[in-house]
C-alpha positions as CSV (number, residue, x, y, z in Angstrom):
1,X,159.7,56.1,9.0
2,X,158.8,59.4,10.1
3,X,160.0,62.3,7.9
4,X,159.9,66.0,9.3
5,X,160.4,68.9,7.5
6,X,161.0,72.4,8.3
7,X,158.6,74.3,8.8
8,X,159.2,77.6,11.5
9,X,156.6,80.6,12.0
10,X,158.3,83.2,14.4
11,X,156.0,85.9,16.4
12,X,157.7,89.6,16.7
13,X,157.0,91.1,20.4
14,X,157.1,94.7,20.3
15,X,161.1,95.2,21.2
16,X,163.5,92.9,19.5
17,X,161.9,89.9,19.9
18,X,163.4,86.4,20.1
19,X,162.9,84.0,17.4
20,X,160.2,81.8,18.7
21,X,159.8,78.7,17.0
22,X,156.2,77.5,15.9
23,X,156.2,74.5,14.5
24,X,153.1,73.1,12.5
25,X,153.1,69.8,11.7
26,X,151.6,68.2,8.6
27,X,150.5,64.3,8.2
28,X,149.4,62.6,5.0
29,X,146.3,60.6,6.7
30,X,145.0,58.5,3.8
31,X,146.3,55.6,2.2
32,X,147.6,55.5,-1.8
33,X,149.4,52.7,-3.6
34,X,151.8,55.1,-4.4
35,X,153.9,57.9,-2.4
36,X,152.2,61.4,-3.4
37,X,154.1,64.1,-4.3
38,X,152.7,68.0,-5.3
39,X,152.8,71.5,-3.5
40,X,151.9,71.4,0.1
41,X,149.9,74.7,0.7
42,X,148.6,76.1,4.1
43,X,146.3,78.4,4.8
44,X,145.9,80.6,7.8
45,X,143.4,83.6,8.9
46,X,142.5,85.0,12.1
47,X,140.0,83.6,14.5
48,X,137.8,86.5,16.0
49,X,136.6,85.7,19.7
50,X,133.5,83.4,19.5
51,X,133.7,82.6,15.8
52,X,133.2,79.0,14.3
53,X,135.8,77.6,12.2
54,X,135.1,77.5,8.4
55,X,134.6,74.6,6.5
56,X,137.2,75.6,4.3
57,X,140.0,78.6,3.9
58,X,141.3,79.9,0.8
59,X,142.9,82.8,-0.8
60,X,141.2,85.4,-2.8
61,X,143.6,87.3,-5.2
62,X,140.8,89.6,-6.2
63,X,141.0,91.0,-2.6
64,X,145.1,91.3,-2.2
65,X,146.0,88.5,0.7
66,X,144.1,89.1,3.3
67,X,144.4,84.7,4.4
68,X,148.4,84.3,4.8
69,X,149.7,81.3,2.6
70,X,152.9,79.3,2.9
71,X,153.9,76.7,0.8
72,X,156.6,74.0,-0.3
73,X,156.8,71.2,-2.7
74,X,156.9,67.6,-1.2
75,X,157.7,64.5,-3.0
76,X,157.1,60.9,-2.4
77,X,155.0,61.8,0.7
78,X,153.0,57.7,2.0
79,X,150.5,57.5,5.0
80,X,151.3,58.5,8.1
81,X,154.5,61.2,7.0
82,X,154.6,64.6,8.4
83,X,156.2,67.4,6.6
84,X,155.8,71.2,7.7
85,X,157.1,74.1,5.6
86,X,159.0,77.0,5.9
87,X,156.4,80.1,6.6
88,X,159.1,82.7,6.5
89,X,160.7,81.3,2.8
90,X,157.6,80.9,0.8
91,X,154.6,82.5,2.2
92,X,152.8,85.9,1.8
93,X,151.5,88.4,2.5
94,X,155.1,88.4,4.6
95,X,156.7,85.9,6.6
96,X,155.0,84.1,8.7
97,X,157.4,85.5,11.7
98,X,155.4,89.2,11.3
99,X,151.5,87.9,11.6
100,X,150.2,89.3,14.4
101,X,150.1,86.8,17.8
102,X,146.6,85.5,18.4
103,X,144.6,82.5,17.2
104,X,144.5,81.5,13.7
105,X,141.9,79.1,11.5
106,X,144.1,76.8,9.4
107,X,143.6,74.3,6.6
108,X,146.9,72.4,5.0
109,X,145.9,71.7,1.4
110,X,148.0,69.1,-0.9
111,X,147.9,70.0,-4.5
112,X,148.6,66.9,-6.3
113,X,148.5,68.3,-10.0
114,X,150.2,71.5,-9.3
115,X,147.3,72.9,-10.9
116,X,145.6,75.0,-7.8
117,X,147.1,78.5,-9.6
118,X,144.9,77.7,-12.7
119,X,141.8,76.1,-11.2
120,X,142.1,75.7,-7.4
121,X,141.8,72.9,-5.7
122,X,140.1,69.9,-7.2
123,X,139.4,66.0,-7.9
124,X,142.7,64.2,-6.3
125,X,143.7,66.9,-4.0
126,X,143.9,65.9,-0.3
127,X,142.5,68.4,1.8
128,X,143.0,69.0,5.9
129,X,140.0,69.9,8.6
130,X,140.2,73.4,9.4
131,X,142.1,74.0,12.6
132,X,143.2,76.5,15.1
133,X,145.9,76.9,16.3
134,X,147.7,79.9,18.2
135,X,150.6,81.8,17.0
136,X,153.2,81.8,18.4
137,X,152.8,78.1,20.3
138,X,153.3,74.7,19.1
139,X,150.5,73.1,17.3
140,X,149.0,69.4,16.6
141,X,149.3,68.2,12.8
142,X,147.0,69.2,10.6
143,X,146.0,65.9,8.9
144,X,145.5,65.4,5.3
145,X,142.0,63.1,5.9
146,X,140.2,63.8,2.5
147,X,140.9,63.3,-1.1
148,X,138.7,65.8,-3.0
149,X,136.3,63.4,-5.7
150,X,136.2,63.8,-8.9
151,X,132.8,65.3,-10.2
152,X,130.4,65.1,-13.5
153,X,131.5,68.4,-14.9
154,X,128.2,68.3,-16.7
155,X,126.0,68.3,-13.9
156,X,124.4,71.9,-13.5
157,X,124.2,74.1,-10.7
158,X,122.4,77.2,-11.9
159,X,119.5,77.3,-13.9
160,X,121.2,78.9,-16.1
161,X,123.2,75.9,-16.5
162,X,120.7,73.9,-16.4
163,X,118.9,75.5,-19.9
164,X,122.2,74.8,-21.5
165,X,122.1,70.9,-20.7
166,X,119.3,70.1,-22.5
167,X,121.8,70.9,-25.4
168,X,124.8,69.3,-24.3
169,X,124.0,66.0,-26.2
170,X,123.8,67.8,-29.5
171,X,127.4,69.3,-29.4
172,X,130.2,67.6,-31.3
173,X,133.4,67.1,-29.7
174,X,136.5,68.3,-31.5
175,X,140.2,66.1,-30.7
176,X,142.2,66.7,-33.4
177,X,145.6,65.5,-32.9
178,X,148.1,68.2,-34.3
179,X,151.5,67.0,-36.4
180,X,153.0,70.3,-35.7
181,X,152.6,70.5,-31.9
182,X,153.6,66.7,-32.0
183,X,156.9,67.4,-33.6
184,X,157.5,70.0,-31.2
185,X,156.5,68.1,-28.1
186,X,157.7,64.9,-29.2
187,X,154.5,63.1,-28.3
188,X,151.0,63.5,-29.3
189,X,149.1,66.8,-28.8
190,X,145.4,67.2,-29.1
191,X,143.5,70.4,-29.6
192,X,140.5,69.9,-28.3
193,X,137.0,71.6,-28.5
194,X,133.0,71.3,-29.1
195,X,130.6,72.4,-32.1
196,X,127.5,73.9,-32.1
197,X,126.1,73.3,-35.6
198,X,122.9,75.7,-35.9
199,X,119.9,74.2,-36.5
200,X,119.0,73.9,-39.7
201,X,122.3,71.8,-40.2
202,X,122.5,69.5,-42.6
203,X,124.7,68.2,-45.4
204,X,122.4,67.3,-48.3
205,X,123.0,70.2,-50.4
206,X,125.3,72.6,-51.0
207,X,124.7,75.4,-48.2
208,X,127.5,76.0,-46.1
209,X,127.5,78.5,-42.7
210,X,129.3,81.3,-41.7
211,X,131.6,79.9,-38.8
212,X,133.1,81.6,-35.3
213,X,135.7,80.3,-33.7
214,X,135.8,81.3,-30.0
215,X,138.2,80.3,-26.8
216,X,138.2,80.9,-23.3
217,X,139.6,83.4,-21.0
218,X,142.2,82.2,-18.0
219,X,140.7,79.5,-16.3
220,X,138.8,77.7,-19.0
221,X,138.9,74.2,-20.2
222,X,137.4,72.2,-22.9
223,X,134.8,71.3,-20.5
224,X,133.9,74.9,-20.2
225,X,133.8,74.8,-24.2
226,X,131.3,72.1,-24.4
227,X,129.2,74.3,-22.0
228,X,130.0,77.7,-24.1
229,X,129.1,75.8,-27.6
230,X,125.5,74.2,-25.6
231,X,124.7,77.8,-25.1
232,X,125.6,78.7,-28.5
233,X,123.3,76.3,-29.6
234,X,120.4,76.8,-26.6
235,X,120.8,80.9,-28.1
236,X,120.4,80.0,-31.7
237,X,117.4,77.0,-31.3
238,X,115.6,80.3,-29.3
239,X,116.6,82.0,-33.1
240,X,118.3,85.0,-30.5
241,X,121.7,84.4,-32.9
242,X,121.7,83.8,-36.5
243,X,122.3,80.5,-38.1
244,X,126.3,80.0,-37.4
245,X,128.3,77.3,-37.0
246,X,130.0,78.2,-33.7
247,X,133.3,76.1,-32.3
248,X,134.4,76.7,-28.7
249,X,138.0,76.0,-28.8
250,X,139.7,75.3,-25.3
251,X,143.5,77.0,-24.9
252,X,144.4,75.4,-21.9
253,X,147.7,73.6,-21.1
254,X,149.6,72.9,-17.7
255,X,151.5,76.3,-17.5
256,X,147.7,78.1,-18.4
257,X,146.5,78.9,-21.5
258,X,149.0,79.2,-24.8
259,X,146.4,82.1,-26.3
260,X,146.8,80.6,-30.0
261,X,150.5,82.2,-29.9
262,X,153.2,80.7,-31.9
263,X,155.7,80.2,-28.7
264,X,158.7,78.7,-27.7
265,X,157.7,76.8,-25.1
266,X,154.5,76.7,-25.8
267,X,154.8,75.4,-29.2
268,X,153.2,76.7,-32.8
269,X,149.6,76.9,-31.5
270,X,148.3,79.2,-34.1
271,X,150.4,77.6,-37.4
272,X,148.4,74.2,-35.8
273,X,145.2,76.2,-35.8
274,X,145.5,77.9,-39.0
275,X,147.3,75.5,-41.2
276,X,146.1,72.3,-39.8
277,X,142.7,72.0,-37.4
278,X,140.4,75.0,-39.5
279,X,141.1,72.9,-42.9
280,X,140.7,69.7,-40.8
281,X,137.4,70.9,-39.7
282,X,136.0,72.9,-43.2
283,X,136.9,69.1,-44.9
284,X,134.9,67.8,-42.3
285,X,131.7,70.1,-42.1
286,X,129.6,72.1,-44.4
287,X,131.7,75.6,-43.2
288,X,132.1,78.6,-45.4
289,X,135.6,78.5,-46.3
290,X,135.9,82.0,-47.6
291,X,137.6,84.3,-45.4
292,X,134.4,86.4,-45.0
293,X,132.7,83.2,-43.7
294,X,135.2,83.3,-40.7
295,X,135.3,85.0,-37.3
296,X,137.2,85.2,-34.3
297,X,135.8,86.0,-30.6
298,X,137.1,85.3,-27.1
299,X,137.3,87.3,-23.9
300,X,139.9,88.0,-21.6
301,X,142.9,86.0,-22.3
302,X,141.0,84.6,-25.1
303,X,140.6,88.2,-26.5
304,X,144.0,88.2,-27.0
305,X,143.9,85.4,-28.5
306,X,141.8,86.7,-31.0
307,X,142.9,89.8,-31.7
308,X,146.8,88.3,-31.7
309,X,145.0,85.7,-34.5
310,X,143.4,88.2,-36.5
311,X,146.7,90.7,-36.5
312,X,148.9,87.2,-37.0
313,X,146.8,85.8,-39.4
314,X,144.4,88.4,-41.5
315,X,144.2,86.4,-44.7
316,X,142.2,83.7,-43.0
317,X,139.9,85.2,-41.2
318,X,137.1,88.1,-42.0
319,X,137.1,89.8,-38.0
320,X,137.6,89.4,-34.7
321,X,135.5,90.4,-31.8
322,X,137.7,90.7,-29.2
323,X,136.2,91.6,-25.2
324,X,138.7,92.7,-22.7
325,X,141.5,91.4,-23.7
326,X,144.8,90.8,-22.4
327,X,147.2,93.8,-22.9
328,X,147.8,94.5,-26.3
329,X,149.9,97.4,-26.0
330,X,152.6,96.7,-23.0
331,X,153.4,100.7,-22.4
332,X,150.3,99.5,-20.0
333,X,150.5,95.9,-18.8
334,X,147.9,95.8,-16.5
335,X,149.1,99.4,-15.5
336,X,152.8,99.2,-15.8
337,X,154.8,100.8,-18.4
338,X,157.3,97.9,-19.5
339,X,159.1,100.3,-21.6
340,X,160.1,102.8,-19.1
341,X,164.0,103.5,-17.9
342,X,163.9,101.0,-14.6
343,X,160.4,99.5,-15.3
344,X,159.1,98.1,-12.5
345,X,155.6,96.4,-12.1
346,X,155.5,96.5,-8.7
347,X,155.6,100.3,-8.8
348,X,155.4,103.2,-10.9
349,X,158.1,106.2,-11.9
350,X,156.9,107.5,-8.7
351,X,157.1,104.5,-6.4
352,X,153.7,104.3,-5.3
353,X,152.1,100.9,-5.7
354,X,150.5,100.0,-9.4
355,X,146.8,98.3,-8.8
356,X,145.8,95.3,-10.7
357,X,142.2,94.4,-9.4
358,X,139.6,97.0,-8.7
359,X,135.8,95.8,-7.4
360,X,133.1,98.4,-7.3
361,X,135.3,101.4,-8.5
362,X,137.2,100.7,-5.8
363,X,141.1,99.1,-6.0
364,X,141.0,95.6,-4.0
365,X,144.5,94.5,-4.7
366,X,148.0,95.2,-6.4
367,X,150.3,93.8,-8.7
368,X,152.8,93.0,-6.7
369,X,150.3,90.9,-3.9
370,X,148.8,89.3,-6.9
371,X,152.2,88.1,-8.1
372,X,153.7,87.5,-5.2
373,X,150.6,85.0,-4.1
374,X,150.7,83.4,-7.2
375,X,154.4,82.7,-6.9
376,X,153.4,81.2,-3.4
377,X,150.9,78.7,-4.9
378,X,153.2,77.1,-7.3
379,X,155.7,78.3,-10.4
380,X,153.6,76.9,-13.1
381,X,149.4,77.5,-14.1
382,X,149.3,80.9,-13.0
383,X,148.2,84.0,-15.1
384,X,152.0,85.5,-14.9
385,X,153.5,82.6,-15.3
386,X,151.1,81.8,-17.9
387,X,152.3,84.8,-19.3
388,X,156.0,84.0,-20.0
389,X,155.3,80.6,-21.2
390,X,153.6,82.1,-23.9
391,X,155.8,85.6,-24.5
392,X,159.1,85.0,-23.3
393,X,162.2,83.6,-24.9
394,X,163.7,80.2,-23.6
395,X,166.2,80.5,-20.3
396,X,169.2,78.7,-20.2
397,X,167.4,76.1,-17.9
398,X,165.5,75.6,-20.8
399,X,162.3,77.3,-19.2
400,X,160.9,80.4,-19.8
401,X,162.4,83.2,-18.7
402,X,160.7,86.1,-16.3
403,X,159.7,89.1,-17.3
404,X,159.7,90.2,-13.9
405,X,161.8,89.6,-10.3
406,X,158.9,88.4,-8.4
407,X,160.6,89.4,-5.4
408,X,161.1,92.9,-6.4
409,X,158.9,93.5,-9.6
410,X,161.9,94.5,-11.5
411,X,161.1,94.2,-15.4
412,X,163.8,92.2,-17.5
413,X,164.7,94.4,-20.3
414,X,166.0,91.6,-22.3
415,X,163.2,89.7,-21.8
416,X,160.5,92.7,-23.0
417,X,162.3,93.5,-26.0
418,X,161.6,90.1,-27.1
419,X,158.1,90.4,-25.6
420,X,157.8,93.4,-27.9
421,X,159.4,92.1,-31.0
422,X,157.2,88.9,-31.3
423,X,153.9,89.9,-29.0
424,X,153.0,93.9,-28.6
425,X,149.8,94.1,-31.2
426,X,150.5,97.7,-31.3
427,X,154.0,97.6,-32.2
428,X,153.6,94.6,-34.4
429,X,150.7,96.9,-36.2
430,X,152.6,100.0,-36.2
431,X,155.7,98.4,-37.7
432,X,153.5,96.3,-40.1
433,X,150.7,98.4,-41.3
434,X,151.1,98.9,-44.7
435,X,152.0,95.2,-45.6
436,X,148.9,94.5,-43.3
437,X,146.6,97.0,-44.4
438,X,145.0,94.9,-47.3
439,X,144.3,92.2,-45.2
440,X,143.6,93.5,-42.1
441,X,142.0,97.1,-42.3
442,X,138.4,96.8,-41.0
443,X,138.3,93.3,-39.4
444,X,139.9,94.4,-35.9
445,X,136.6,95.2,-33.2
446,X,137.4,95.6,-29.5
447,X,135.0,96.0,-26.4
448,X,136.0,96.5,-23.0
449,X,134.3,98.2,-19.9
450,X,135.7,101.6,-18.4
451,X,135.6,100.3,-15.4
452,X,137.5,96.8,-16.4
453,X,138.8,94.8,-13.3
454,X,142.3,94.4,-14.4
455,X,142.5,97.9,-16.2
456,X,142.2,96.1,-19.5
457,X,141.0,99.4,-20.5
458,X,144.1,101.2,-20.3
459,X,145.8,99.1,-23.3
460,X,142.9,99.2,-25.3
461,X,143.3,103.1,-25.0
462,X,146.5,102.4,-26.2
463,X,145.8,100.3,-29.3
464,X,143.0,102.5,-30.4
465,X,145.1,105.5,-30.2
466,X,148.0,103.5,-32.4
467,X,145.2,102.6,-35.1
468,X,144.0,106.0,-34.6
469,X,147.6,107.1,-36.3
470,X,148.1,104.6,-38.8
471,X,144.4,105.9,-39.9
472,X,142.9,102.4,-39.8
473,X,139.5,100.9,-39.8
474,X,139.1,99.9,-36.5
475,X,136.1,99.6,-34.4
476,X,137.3,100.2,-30.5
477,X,134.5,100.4,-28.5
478,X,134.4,101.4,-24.5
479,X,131.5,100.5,-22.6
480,X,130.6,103.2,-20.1
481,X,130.8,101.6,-16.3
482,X,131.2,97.8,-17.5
483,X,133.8,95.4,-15.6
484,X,135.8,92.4,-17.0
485,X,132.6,90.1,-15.2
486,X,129.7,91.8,-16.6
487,X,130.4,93.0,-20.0
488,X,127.8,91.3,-21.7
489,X,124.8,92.4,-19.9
490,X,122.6,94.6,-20.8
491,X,119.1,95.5,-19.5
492,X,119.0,92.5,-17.4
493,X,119.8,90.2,-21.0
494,X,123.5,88.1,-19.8
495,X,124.1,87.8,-23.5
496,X,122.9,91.0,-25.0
497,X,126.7,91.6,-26.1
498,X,126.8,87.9,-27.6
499,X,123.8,88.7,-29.4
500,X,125.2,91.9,-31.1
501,X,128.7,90.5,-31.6
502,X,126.6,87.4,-33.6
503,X,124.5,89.9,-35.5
504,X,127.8,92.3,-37.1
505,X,129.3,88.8,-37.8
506,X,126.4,87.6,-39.8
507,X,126.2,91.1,-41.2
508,X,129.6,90.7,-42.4
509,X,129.3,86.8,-43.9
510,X,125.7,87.5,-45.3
511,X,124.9,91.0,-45.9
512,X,121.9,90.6,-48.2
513,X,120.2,88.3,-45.6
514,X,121.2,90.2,-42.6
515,X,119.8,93.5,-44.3
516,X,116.6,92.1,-44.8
């Protein structure tokens, strides 16, 4: 049987234009054993005159939404069903209805996994030819012909890539299988990872090694661990880092990354780490268990991480290194105040729009069209929802609750004063400092560009000036002219930042050998 759904794109004229229906068609044109179900996503741009079709069209939030989107989610969807979806419900930049008339490139793209926020589209999703079509006007289905393969993960495609895979068969993988997040999820939860063990490794004697636990920004995975610890190793074979035992932890779930935060929805990700995988792993391999002997570093969403660790946790660990990270003062959340009467992320006290990506100096896209695409591509995996699965308090759904209206960018008061309470590293610091003090004072070191592409900088600004009060020793540093994509390179070295990161750790772990 044939199922339609609704799907209606409506062209304005330029005096109160009818509603003119334009109905595009979508048919599932493969075969599965099973009905498929997932987010139904299509993608449209404009044709200029004489241009060839792309083989593929996507969105780019680091450029706002130039490529209009709508989307809908579809559920036990066999060969040779057509479902359409509404472009004036779910759909940015606007509805559908307001695109300008003319001729349009369009690809329909079914994300099976729901994960397309967090990594795009990959192995299982089933993937249309790119089409015109002409709005407004009917249109022929777009047919879902291709099912994207899966791929080696490990196969590289740089050179770069390809040094590091002449080490990938030395690094150990790490699935541990936590208690604690097992009690909380009711089924088994693995943490997962990979070890570079320097060198000179080896367990015949009594030398142990300083150790640096590192995760991954948004978008990670544990394959993109094994790849970080291969360089680790590639870096310290080459003797440009000092003998460490380095384990690339990955933080990524289904709703994005849980950031080693102790969450309600998330679960106790950092108890797991702290109390249960680090002992796990010194029982397991010649690591120095003192304090001094361990580090923290990560970048982006994994800087948080860190730094949330290292401020959550200071007894265990002897630093963190912590690059761009997430905000860690919400007075600026990517540019918004949270804390202001009427916060708004959307806009600021003055109603002009607040940026969120900037390229080349120059700002490419908002908050509000980064939210608002997200929201279009599916509720979970993406970095704002990530964001309240990790911050916010439980709804009465049982989900997470927003911090924002992602219609209007209005800011949940409720829901930041719980933000605050359990998450703001400034206020957590500020409230804590004395009781912390002993622990923490001289472990916390940030690094983020001026020129960040989120305006990362403008929290760290914040937290430095916080420390700057409480009269702590902190090590904030601000790299003139650096963005959130090329903070570590220096004079043409990629890891130049790696490589002074390794050498304070060391410093700090083994300070007669590292004098020398």
């Amino acid at each position: 049987m044939r199922l339609i759904f609704a799907f209606a794109a409506f062209a304005l004229t330029a005096a109160a234009p009818p509603a003119v229906s334009v109905e595009v068609p979508v048919e599932l044109g493969v075969q599965s054993p099973t009905p498929l179900s997932g987010r139904l996503i299509i993608f449209a741009e404009p044709a200029k005159a004489g241009e060839k079709a792309p083989d593929s069209i996507d969105a780019n939030p680091f450029a706002g939404t130039p490529t209009a989107v709508a989307a809908r989610e579809v559920r036990s969807f066999s060969d040779g069903q057509v479902a359409t979806v509404d472009a004036n419900t779910d759909s940015v930049p606007e509805a559908w209805s307001k695109l300008p008339p003319g001729r349009y490139h369009v690809q329909a793209v079914l994300d099976v996994n729901h994960d397309y926020n967090y990594g795009g589209r990959g192995a299982g999703d089933v993937v249309s030819a790119v089409t015109d079509i002409t709005l407004p006007g009917p249109a022929a289905p777009l047919v879902l012909t291709k099912v994207i393969p899966a791929e080696d993960p490990f196969v590289p495609h740089s050179e770069r890539q390809k040094a590091m895979a002449a080490f990938l068969p030395r690094i150990v993988p790490v699935d541990f299988v936590s208690p604690k997040l097992s009690a909380f999820w009711g089924r088994p939860i693995h943490m997962r990872g990979s070890i570079a063990l320097p060198p000179d490794y080896d367990t015949s004697g009594q030398k142990t090694w300083p150790t640096v636990y590192q995760t991954h920004g948004f978008g990670g995975s544990a394959v993109s661990a094994r790849w970080t610890a291969a360089h680790y190793l590639q870096l310290m074979t080459e003797k440009q880092l000092p003998p460490m035992i380095w384990v690339a932890l990955d933080e990524s779930l289904p709703s994005g990354t849980h950031e080693f935060a102790d969450s309600v929805n998330n679960g106790p990700w950092g108890e797991a780490l702290t109390t249960e995988l680090i002992p796990w792993l010194e029982a397991h391999y010649r690591m120095d268990a003192r304090p001094s002997g361990r580090f923290l570093t990560g970048h982006s969403s994994g800087g948080w991480a860190t730094l949330w660790l290292q401020t959550r946790y200071p007894k265990i660990f002897g630093g963190t290194w912590s690059t761009s990270p997430d905000p860690s003062d919400f007075h600026d959340f990517t540019g918004a105040d949270l804390y202001r009467p009427n916060a708004n992320v959307y806009v600021d006290a003055n109603g002009k729009p607040i940026p969120l990506v900037r390229m080349n100096g120059k700002d490419v896209a908002n908050f509000e069209d980064f939210a608002k695409l997200e929201a279009v591509l599916g509720p979970v995996g993406g970095q704002m929802a990530s964001f309240d699965w990790v911050f916010s308090p439980k709804g009465p759904d049982g989900r997470p609750m927003q911090m924002f209206d992602r219609r209007t960018g209005a800011v949940n008061p409720a829901v930041v004063a719980y933000w605050r309470d359990h998450y703001d590293i400034a206020y957590r610091l500020e409230r804590n400092w004395p009781a912390l003090k002993p622990d923490l004072d001289g472990k916390i070191h940030v690094i983020v560009g001026t020129a960040d592409t989120f305006h990362l900088d403008g929290a760290a600004h914040k937290l430095q000036a916080v420390l700057q009060r409480l009269g702590a020793k902190a090590d904030v540093r601000f790299i003139p002219g650096k963005t959130h994509m090329n903070l570590y390179e220096a004079n043409g070295d990629p890891d130049a930042l790696t490589k002074e990161i390794a050498k304070e750790m060391y410093a700090v772990a083994r300070p007669a050998t590292a004098a020398r």
